[in-house]
C-alpha positions in Angstrom: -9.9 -21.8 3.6 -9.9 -19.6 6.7 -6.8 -18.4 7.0 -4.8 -15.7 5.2 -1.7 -13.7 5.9 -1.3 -10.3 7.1 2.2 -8.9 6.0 4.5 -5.6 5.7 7.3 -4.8 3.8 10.1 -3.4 5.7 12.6 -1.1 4.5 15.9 -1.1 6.3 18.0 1.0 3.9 16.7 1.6 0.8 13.9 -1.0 -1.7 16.4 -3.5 -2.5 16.8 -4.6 1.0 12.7 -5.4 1.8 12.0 -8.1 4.2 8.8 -9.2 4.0 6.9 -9.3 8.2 3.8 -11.1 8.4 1.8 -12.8 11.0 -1.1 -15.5 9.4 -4.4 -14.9 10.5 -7.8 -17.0 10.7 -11.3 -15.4 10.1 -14.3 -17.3 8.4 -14.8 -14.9 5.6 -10.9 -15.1 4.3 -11.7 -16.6 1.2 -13.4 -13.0 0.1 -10.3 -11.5 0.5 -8.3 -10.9 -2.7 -4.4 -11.0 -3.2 -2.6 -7.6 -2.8 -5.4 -6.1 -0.6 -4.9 -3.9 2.0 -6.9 -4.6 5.0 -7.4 -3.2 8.7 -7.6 -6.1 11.4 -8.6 -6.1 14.9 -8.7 -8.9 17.0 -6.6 -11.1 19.4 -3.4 -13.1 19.0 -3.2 -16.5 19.9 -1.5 -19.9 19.6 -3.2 -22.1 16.9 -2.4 -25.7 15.2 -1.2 -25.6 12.1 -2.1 -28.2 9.3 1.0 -30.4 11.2 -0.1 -29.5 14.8 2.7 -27.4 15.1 1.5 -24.0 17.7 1.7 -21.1 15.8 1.4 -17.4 16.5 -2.0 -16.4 14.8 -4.2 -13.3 15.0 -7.7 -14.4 15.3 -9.8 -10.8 13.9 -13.2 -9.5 16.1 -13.0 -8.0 12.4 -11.5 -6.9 8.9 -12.4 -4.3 6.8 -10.8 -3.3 3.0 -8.8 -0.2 3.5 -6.7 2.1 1.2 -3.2 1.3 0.6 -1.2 3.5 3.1 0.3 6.7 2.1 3.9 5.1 2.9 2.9 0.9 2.2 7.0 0.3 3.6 7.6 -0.4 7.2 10.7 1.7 8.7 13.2 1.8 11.3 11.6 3.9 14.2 8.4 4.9 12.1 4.7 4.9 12.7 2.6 2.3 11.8 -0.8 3.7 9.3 
């Protein structure tokens, strides 16, 4: 498959109230991704079909490279995104 999803975990108070963010993404190479890896994507955002035809909000990467998990792998209120 071609598609994979990009997500964040973000931390509104403290670790027991995570919400996991995420926008899915399509790229040819996906299935060399594996689970759990952290990854640096640029590239566009679009509206794609899903599998029911239904428009979706997709990035569509120029490219993706493995990268080390962040320093700080929660999003926060007000912070910086690594």
């Amino acid at each position: 498959d071609d598609r994979f999803m990009l997500t964040r975990f973000f931390m509104r108070h403290c670790m027991f109230d995570t919400i996991p963010i995420g926008l899915p993404a399509t790229w040819n190479n996906a299935d060399s991704l594996t689970e759990d890896s952290w990854v640096r994507v640029k590239g566009v955002v679009r509206y794609l079909s899903d599998d029911t035809g239904n428009k979706v909000l997709t990035i569509v990467p120029e490219s993706v490279r493995l990268t080390e998990q962040p320093e700080t792998p929660y999003l926060y209120p007000d912070a910086t995104v690594q």
